[in-house]
C-alpha positions as CSV (number, residue, x, y, z in Angstrom):
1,X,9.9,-0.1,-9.9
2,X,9.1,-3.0,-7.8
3,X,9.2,-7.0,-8.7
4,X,5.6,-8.1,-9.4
5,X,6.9,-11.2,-7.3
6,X,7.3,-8.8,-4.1
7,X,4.3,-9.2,-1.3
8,X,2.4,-5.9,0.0
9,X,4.0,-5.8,3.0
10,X,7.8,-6.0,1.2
11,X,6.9,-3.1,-1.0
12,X,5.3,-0.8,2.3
13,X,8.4,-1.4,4.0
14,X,10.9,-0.5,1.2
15,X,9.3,2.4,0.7
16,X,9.2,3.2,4.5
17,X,12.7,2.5,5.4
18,X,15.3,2.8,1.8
19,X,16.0,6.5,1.9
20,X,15.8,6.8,-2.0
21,X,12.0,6.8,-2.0
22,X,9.9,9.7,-0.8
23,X,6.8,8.3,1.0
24,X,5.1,11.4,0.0
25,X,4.8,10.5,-3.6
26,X,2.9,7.1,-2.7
27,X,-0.6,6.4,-2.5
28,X,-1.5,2.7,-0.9
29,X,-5.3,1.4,-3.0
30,X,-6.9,-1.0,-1.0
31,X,-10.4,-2.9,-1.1
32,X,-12.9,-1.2,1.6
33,X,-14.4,-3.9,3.5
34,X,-18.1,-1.9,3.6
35,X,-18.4,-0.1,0.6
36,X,-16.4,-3.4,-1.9
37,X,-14.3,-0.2,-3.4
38,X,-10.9,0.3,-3.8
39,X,-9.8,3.2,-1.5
40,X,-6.8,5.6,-2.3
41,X,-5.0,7.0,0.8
42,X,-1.5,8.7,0.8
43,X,1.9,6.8,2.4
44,X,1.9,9.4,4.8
45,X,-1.2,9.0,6.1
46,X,-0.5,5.0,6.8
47,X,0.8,3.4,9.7
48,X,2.5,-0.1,9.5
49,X,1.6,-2.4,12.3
50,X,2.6,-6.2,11.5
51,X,0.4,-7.3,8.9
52,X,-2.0,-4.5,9.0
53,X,-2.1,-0.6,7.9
54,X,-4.1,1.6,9.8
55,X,-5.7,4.1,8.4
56,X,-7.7,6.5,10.4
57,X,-7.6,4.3,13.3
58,X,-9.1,1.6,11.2
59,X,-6.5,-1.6,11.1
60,X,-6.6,-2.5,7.4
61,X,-4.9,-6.6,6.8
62,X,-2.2,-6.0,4.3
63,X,-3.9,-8.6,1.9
64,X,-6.8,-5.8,1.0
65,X,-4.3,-4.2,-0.5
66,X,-4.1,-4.1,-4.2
67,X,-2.1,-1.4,-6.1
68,X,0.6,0.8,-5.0
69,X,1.0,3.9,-7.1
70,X,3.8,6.7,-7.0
71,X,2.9,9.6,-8.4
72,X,-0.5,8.1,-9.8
73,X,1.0,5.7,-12.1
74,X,0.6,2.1,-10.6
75,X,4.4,0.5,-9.4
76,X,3.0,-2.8,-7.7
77,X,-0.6,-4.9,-8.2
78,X,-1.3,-7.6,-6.6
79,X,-1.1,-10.6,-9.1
80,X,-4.2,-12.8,-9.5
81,X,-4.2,-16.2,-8.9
């Protein structure tokens, strides 16, 4: 669905702003900075600010990110270098 080439913050804005994705079906995975996890939370419930996403009032850096899924299935990971 998306290049593997794209950067986190590309992909959250796509599927923010081109009307032929529903937010809704997104989840955003990104590494807890306590806990070492990764941490599932819907699209919806994500706001974009620069180069963070915050998250319960938490601002998240967009490089903790590391998968993307719609509708569970994985459309973006964050390639290893």
């Amino acid at each position: 669905m998306f290049k593997k080439e794209l950067l986190e913050k590309d992909v959250l804005n796509r599927i923010h702003w081109d009307e032929k994705f529903n937010p809704a079906e997104f989840t955003v995975c990104y590494v807890d900075r306590f806990s070492m996890r990764l941490t599932e939370v819907a699209f919806t419930d994500v706001q974009l600010d620069g180069d963070y996403i915050v998250v319960d009032g938490s601002a998240i850096p967009v490089h903790r990110i590391r998968q993307i899924k719609h509708k569970g299935s994985v459309v973006w990971a964050k390639r290893k270098i």
